[in-house]
ROROZA-690055 format. One record per residue (C-alpha): x, y, z; residue number from 1. Coordinates in nm, 2 decimals. Example, Ala and Ser with C-alpha at 12.3 -4.5 7.8 and 13.67 -1.06 7.14 Angstrom:
residues 2
+--------+--------+--------+------+
|     px |     py |     pz | resi |
+--------+--------+--------+------+
|   1.23 |  -0.45 |   0.78 |    1 |
|   1.37 |  -0.11 |   0.71 |    2 |
+--------+--------+--------+------+
***
This chain:
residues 328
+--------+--------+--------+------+
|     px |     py |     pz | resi |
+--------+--------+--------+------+
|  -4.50 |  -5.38 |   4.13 |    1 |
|  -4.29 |  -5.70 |   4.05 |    2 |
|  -3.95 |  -5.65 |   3.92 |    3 |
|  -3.71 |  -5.92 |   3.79 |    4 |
|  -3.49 |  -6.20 |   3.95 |    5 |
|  -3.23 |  -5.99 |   4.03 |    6 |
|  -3.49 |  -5.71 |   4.13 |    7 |
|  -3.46 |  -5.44 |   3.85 |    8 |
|  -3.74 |  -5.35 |   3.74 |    9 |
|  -3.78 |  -5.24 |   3.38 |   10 |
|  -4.16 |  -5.31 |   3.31 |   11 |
|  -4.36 |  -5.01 |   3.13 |   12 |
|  -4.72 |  -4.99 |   3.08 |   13 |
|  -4.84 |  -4.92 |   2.71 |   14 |
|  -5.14 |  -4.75 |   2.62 |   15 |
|  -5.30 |  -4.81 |   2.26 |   16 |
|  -5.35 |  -4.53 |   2.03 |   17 |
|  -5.60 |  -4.54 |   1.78 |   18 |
|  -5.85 |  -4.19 |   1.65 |   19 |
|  -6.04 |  -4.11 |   1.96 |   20 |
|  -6.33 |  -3.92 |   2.04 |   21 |
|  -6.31 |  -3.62 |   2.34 |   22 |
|  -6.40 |  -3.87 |   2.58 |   23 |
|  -6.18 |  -4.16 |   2.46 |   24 |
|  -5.88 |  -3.92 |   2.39 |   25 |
|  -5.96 |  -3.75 |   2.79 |   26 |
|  -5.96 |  -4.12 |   2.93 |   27 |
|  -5.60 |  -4.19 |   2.69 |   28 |
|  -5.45 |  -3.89 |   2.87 |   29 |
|  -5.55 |  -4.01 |   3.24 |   30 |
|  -5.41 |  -4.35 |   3.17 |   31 |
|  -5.10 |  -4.24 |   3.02 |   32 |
|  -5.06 |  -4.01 |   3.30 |   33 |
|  -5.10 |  -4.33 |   3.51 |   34 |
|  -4.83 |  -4.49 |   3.27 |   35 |
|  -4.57 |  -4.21 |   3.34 |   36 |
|  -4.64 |  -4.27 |   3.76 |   37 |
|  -4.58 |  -4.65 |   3.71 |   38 |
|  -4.25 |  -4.59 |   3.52 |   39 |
|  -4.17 |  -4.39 |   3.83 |   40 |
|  -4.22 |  -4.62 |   4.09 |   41 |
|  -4.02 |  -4.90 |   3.84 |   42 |
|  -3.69 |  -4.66 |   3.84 |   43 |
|  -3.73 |  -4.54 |   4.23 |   44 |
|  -3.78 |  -4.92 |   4.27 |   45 |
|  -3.43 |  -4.96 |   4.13 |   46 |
|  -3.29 |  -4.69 |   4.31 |   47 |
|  -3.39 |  -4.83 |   4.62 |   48 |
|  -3.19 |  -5.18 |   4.51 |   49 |
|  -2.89 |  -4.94 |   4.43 |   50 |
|  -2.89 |  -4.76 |   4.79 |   51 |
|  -2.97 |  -5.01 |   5.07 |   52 |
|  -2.70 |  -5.18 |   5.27 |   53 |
|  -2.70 |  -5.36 |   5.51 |   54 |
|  -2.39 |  -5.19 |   5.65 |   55 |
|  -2.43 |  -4.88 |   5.78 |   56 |
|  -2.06 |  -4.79 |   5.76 |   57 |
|  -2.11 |  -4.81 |   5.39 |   58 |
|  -2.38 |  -4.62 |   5.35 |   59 |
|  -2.51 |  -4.40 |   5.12 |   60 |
|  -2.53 |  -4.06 |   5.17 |   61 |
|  -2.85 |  -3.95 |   5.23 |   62 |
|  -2.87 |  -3.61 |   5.07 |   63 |
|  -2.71 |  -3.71 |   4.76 |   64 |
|  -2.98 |  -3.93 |   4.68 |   65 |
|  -3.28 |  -3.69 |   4.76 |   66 |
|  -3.11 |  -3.46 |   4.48 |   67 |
|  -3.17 |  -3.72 |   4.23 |   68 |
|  -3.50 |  -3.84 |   4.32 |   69 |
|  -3.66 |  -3.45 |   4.37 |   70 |
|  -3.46 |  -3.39 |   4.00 |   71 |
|  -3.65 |  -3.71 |   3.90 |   72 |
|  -4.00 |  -3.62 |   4.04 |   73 |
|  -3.94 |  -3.25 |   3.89 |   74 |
|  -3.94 |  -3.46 |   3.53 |   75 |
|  -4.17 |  -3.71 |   3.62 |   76 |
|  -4.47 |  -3.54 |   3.85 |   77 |
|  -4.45 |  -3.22 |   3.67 |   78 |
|  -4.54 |  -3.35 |   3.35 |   79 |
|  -4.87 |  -3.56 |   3.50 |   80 |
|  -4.97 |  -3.22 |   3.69 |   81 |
|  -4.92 |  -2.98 |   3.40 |   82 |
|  -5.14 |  -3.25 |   3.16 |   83 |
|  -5.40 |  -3.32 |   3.48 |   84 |
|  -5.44 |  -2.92 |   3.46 |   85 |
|  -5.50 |  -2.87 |   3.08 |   86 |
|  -5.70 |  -3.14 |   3.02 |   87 |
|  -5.96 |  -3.10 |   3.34 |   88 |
|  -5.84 |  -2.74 |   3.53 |   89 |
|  -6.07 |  -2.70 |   3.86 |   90 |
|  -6.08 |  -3.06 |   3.83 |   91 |
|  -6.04 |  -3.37 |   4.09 |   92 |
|  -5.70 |  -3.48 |   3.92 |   93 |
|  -5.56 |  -3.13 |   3.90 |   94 |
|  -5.64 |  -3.11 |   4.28 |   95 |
|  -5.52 |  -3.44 |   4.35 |   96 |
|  -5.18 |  -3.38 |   4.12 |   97 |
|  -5.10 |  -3.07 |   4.28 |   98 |
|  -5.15 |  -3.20 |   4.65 |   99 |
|  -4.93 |  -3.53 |   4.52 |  100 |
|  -4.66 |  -3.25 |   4.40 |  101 |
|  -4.65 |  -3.01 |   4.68 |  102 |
|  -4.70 |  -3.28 |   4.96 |  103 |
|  -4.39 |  -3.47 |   4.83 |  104 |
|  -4.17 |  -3.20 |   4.79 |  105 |
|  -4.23 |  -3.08 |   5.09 |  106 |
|  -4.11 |  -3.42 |   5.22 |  107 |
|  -3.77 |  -3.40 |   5.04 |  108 |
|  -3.74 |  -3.06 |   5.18 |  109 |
|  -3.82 |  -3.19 |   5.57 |  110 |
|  -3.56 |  -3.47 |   5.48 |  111 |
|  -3.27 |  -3.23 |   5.35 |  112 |
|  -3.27 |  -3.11 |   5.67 |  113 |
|  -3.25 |  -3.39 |   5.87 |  114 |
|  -3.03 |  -3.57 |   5.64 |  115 |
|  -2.74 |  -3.54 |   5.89 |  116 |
|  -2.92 |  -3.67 |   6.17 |  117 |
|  -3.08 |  -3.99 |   5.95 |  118 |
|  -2.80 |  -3.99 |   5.66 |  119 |
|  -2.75 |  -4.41 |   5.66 |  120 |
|  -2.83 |  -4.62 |   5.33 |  121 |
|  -3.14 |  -4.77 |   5.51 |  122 |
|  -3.34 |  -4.47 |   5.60 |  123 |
|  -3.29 |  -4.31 |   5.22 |  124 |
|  -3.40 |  -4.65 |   5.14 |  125 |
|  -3.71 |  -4.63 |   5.37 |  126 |
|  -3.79 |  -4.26 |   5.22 |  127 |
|  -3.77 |  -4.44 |   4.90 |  128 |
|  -4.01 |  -4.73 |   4.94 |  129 |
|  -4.27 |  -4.43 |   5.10 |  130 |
|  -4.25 |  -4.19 |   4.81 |  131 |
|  -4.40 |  -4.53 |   4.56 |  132 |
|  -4.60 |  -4.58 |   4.84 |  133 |
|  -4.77 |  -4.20 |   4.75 |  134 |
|  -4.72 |  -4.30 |   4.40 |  135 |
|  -4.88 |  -4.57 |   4.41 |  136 |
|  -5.17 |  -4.42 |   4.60 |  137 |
|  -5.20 |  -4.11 |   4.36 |  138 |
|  -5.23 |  -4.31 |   4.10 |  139 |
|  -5.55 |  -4.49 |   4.28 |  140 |
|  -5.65 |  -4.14 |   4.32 |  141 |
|  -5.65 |  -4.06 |   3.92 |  142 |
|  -5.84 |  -4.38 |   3.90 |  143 |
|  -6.12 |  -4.26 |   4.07 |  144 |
|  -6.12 |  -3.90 |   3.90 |  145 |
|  -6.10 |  -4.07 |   3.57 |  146 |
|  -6.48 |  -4.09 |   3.56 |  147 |
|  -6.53 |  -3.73 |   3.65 |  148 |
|  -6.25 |  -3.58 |   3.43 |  149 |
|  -6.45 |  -3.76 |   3.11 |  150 |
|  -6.78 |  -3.66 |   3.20 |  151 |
|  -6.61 |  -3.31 |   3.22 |  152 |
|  -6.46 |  -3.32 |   2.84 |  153 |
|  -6.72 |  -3.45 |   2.71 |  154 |
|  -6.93 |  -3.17 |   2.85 |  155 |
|  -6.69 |  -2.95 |   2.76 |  156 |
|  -6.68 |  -3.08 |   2.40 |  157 |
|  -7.05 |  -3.06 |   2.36 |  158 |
|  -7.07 |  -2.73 |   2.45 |  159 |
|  -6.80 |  -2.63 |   2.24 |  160 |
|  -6.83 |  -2.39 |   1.95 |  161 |
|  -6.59 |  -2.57 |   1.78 |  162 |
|  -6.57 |  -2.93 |   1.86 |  163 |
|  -6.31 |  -2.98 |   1.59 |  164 |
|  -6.07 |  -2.74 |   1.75 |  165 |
|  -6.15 |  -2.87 |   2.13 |  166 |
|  -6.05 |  -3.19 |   1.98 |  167 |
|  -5.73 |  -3.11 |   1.79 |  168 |
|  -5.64 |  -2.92 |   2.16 |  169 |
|  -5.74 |  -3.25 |   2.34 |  170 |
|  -5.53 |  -3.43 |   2.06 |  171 |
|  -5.22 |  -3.22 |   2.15 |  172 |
|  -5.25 |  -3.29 |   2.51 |  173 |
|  -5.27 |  -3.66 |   2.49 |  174 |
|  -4.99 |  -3.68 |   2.21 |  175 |
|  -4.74 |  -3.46 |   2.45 |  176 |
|  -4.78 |  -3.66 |   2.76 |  177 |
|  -4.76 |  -3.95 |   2.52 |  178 |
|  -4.40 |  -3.88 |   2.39 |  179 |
|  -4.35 |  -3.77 |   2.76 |  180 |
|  -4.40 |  -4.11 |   2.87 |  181 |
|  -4.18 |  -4.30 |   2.59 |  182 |
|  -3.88 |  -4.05 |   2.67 |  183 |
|  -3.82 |  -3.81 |   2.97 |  184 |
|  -4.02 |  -4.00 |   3.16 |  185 |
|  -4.00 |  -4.36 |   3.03 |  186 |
|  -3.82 |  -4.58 |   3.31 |  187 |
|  -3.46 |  -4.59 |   3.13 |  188 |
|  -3.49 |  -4.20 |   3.09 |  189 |
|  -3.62 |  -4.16 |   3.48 |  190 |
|  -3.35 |  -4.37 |   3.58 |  191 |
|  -3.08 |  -4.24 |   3.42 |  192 |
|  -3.17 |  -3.87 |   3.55 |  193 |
|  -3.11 |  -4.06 |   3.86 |  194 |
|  -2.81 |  -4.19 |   3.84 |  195 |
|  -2.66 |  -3.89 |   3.68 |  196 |
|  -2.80 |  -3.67 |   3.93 |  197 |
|  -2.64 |  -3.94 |   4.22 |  198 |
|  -2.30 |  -3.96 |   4.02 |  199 |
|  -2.23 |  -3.54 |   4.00 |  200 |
|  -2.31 |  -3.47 |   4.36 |  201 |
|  -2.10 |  -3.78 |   4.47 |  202 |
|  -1.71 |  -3.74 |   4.53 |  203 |
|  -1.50 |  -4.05 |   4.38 |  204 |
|  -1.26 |  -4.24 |   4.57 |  205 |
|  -1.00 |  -4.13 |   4.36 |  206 |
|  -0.93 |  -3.84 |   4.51 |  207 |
|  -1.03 |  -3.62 |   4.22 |  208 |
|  -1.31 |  -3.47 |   4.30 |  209 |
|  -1.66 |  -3.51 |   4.23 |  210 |
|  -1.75 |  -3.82 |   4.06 |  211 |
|  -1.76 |  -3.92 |   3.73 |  212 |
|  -1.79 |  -4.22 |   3.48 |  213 |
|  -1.45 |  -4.32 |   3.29 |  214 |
|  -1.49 |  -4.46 |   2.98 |  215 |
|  -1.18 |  -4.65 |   2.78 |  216 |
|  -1.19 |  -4.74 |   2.44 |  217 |
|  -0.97 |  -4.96 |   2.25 |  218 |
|  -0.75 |  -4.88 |   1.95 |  219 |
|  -1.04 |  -4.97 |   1.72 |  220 |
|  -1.28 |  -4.74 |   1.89 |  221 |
|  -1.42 |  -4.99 |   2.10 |  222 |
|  -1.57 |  -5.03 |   2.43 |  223 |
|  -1.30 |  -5.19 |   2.68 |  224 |
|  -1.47 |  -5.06 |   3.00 |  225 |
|  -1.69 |  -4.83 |   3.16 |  226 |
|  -1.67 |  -4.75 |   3.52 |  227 |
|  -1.86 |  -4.57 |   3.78 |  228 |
|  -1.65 |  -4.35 |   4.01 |  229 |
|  -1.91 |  -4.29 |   4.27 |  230 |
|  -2.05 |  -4.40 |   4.60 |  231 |
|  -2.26 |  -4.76 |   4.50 |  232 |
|  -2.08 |  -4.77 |   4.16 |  233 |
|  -2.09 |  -5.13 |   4.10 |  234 |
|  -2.46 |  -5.17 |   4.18 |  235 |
|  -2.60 |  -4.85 |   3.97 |  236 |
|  -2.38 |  -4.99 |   3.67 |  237 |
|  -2.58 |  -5.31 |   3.66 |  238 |
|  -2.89 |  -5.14 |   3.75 |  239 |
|  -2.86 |  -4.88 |   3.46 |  240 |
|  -2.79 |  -5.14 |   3.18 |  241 |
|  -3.10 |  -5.34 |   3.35 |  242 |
|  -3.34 |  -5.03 |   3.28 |  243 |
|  -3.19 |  -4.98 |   2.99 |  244 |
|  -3.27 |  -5.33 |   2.84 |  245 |
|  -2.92 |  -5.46 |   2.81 |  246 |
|  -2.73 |  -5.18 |   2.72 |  247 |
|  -2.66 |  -4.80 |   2.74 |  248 |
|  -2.67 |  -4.48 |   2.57 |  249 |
|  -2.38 |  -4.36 |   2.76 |  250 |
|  -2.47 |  -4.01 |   2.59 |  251 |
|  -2.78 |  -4.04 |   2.78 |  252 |
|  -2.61 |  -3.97 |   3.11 |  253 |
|  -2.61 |  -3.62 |   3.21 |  254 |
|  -2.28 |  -3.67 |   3.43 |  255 |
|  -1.93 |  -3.60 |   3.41 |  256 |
|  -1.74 |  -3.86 |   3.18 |  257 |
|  -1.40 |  -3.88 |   3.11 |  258 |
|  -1.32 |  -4.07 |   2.77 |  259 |
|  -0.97 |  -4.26 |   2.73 |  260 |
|  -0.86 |  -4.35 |   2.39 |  261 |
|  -0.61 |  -4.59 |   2.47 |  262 |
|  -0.36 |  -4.71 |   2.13 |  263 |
|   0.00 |  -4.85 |   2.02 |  264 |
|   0.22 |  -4.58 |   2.08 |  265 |
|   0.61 |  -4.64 |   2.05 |  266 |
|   0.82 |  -4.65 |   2.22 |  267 |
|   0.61 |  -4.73 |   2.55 |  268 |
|   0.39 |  -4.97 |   2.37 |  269 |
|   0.06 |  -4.76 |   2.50 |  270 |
|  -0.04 |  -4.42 |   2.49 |  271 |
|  -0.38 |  -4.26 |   2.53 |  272 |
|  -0.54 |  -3.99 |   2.46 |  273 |
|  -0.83 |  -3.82 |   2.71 |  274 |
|  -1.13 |  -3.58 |   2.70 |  275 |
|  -1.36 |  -3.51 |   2.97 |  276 |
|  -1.76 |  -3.42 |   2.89 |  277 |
|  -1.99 |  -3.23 |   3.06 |  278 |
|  -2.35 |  -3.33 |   3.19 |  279 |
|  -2.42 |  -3.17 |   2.80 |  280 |
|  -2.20 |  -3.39 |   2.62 |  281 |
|  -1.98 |  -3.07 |   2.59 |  282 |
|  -1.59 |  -3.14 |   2.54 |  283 |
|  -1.41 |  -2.94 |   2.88 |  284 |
|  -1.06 |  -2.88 |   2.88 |  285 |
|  -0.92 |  -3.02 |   2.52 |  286 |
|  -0.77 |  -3.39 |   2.42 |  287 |
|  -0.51 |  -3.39 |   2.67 |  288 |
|  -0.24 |  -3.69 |   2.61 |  289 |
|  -0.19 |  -3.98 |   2.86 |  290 |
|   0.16 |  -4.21 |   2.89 |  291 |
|   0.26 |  -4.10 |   2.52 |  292 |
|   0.51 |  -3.84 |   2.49 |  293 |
|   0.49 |  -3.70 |   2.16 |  294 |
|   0.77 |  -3.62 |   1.97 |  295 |
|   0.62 |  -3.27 |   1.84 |  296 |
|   0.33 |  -3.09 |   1.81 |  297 |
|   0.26 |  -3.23 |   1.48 |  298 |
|   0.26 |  -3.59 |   1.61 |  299 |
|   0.01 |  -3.47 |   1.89 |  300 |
|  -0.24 |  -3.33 |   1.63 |  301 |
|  -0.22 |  -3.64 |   1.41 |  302 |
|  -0.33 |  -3.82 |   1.72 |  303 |
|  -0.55 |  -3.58 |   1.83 |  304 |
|  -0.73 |  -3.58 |   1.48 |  305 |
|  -0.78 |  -3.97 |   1.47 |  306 |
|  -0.92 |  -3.90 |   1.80 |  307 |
|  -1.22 |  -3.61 |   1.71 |  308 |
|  -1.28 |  -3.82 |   1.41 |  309 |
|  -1.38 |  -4.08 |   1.58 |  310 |
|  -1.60 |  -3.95 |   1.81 |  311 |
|  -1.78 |  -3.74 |   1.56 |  312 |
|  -1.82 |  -4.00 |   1.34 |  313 |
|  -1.87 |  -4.33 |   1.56 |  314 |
|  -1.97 |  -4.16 |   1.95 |  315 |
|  -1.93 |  -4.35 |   2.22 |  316 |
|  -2.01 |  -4.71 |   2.21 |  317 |
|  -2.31 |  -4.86 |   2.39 |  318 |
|  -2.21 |  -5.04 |   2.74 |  319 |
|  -2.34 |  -5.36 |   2.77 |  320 |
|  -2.17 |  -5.36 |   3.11 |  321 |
|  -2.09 |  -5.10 |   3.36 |  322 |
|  -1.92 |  -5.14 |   3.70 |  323 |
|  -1.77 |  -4.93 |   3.94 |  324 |
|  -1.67 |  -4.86 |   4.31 |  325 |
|  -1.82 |  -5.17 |   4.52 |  326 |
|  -2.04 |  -5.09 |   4.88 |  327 |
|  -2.21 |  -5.36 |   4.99 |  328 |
+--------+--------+--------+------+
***
């Protein structure tokens, strides 16, 4: 697969809809599925340029990143096995997806535990560049069943004592995997999970624990800066607003972030105001004020209400750049 200049990747394969037949609608399925495992390889493929080092005294920690890519391949693989079953059970693809499934998450398992022995930058980026090898050659393997698994619908639909209801069922298949592939498991929604998944069971450099992305905002509500308090923070900001074609949802990440408000506040010239969000976009722990001593309770709210008003009403600005804490 060929990424970009910079090597992010953020290609996606599209598949044509149009009113199908059983057979037409069973190939649709097979080549979305195909779709889903090439969006895969594109955000491991960026996760691989986030990870490798070339100094092993920076380097990443091994068992953090297998987290995120077995959350990842949960999203991702499930969804191709679950569609590979209902559309052809007892068939060659359902066979092939579920010995693609186990098989790989079997291999995360075997590397958790030897994570401590082999936990530099360069072997996660070797375990990496093997898993799209598998991807790569299960997705050769749906190729070749694609033939079969048609000859098997159509079968199935001629045989059917109600062809319009087989084809409705087929219909439902093809549309789920379908909206699969454009969002939990299109290559900005794969990459984020890993990200996320990399950022919460990192610890900052801080000091304050596990990590987390603070975002400031100006006095008019917007973006001054988004940063990545984890492990590789620099690189994954640059690599998430690649897969995300230029900017990001920073809703979409399912991490810890901690928003600063920051505003005029006399008599120190700048206050601010903070809440932290959970992986659910769930306020934890209140606005809690930041350099602005307020002079009562009153004062606080009025602050405090400019503050929820905003974010109800506007969110949380896209990031057209992210950085963060620099490993090289």
């Amino acid at each position: 697969m060929k990424g970009d200049e910079d090597g992010y990747s953020a290609s996606v394969v599209e598949v044509e809809r149009t009113d199908l037949s059983a057979p037409q609608l069973a190939e649709d399925t097979v080549n979305t599925m195909q779709a889903i495992l090439v969006n895969a390889e594109a955000a491991l493929e960026n996760f691989e340029t986030v990870v490798n080092s070339s100094s092993e005294e920076e380097a990443a920690p091994k068992d953090v990143g297998l987290i995120a890519i077995e959350h990842m391949g949960r999203v991702a693989f499930d969804t191709v096995k679950s569609a590979a079953f209902k559309l052809a059970p007892g068939g060659a693809i359902a066979s092939e997806s579920t010995q693609f499934v186990e098989g790989l998450f079997a291999a995360i398992e075997a590397e958790k535990k030897r994570s401590d022995a082999a936990g530099v930058s360069n072997a996660l980026g070797d375990f990496i560049v093997g898993i799209r090898t598998n991807i790569a050659e299960f997705r050769s393997n749906l190729l070749a069943g694609k033939v079969e698994t048609v000859d098997a619908v159509r079968t199935t639909y001629d045989q059917s004592t109600n062809q319009d209801m087989y084809l409705t069922y087929l219909t439902m298949i093809r549309d789920s995997i379908d909206n699969a592939r454009q969002g939990t498991c299109s290559i900005a929604s794969l990459f984020n999970s890993v990200a996320s998944d990399w950022i919460n069971a990192s610890q900052s450099n801080d000091g304050s624990g596990q990590g987390y992305v603070l975002i400031k905002l100006d006095k008019h509500w917007n973006l001054h800066s988004a940063y990545i308090h984890a492990p590789r923070g620099s690189r994954l900001g640059e690599a998430l607003v690649k897969a995300n074609g230029g900017q990001v949802d920073l809703t979409t990440l399912a991490c810890k972030r901690v928003i600063e408000w920051l505003f005029a506040f006399p008599p120190t010239g700048l206050g601010s105001l903070t809440v932290t969000l959970d992986r659910n976009n769930q306020a934890v722990g209140g606005i809690r004020p930041e350099n602005a001593m307020f002079s009562s309770q009153a004062e606080y709210e009025e602050y405090a209400g400019r503050f929820r008003r905003h974010f109800e009403t506007d969110g949380i600005p896209n990031a057209v750049k992210i950085t963060g804490e620099k490993t090289e």
